[in-house]
N, C-alpha and C positions, 0 to 999 in steps of 0.2 A: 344156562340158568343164570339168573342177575345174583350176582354177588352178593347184593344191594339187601335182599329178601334171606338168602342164608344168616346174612348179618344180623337180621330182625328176630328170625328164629333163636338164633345164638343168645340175645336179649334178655328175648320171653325167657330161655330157659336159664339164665343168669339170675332173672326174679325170684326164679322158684330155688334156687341154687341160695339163693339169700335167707328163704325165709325157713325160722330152726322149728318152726311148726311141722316140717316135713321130716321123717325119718331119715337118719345118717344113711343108710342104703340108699335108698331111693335120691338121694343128692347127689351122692357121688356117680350113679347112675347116668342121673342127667348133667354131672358134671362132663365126663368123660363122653357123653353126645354132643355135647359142648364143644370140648377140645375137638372131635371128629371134624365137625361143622366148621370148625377155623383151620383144620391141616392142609395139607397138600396133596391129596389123592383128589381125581377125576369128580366132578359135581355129582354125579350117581351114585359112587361110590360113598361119598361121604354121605348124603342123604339117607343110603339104604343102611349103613352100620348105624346112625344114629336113631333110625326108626327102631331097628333091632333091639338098641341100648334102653329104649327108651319104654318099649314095647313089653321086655322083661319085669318091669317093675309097676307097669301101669296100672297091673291088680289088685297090688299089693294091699293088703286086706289092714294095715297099719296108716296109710294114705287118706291124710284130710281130705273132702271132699270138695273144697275149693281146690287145692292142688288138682286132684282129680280130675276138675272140670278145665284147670289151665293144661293140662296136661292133652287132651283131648283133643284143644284148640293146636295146642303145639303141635299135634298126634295129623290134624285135617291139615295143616301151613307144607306140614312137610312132604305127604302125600300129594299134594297139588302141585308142589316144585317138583318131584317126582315124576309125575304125568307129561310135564313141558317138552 
């Protein structure tokens, strides 16, 4: 898996981690997929807990619906790095 594309994923989900329009949950959420995405465990390994992390809160009925839709995009980046 390219390093390169984790790092961009990492990014997106830094934007969203930025903006206070999204619910303290749901930040720390993708914060901590975040942290995932930059550790040290096997490329799979980190991909699959972050989807996990990420996946729990995606419903969240509190969730702007632009986040929503960044989340979505983050949600199809990470699943295709997945597949490789």
């Amino acid at each position: 898996m390219a390093l390169a594309k984790l790092g961009q994923i990492a990014d997106m989900l830094e934007e969203l981690i930025s903006d206070n329009s999204i619910p303290k949950n749901i930040r720390k959420a993708l914060s901590d997929a975040k942290d995932r995405l930059r550790g040290s465990d096997d490329d799979s390994v980190k991909v699959s807990a972050a989807i996990y992390l990420i996946e729990s809160v995606s419903d969240d009925i509190n969730m702007p619906s632009h986040a929503r839709t960044q989340i979505w995009a983050i949600m199809g980046e990470l699943e295709a790095t997945k597949q490789r």
